[in-house]
MARKOLLUM-32405 format. One record per residue (C-alpha): x, y, z; residue in one letter. Coordinates in steps of 0.02 Angstrom, whole numbers, plus 50000, padded with zeros to 5 digits. Example, Ala and Ser with C-alpha at 12.3 -4.5 7.8 and 13.67 -1.06 7.14 Angstrom:
REM residues 2
506154977550390A;506844994750357S;
***
This chain:
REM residues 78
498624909451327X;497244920651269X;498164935551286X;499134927051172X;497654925851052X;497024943051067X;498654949151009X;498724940250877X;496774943150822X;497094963450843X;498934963450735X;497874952850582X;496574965850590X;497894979950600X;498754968350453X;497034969050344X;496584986750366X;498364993550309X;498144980550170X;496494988750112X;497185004950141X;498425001150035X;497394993549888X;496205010849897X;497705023149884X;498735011349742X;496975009449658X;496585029949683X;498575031149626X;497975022849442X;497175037749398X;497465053749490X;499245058649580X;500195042549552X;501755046549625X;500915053949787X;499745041249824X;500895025949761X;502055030649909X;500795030050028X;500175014749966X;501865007249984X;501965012750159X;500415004250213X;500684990450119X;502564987150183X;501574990250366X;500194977950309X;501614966650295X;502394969050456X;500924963950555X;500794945950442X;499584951750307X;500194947850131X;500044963250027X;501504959449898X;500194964649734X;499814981149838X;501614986549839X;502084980949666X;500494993549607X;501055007149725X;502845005149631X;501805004549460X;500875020249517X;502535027549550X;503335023349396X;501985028349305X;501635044249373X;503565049449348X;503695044849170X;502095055649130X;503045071349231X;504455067949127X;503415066948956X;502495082349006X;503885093449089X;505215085348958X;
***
């Protein structure tokens, strides 16, 4: 039974560091390298989620980021 409980104590800390790792590359993302850093902020936000932490407003900025970062490359290179 404990074993049990470790396991589950060490994949919701894994869960909330990828979720902060996420929210410090789709927060970097905002204002430098968009595109770049809003696909790794996906990725360890989508991991976040696959150890039980919720990270759903991570992912949608990471998309934003994306998005955002694409659109200026296409205004600029255009």
């Amino acid at each position: 039974m404990s074993q049990n409980v470790m396991a589950t104590d060490t994949q919701n800390a894994q869960g909330i560091q990828h979720k902060k790792n996420a929210a410090i590359l789709a927060v970097i993302g905002l204002f430098f390298a968009g595109p770049i850093f809003g696909i790794l902020a996906l990725w360890q936000a989508s991991k976040a989620s696959s150890f039980g932490a919720k990270a759903t407003g991570w992912m949608v900025l990471a998309v934003i980021d994306i998005l955002c970062g694409v659109i200026m490359a296409v205004a600029i290179l255009g």
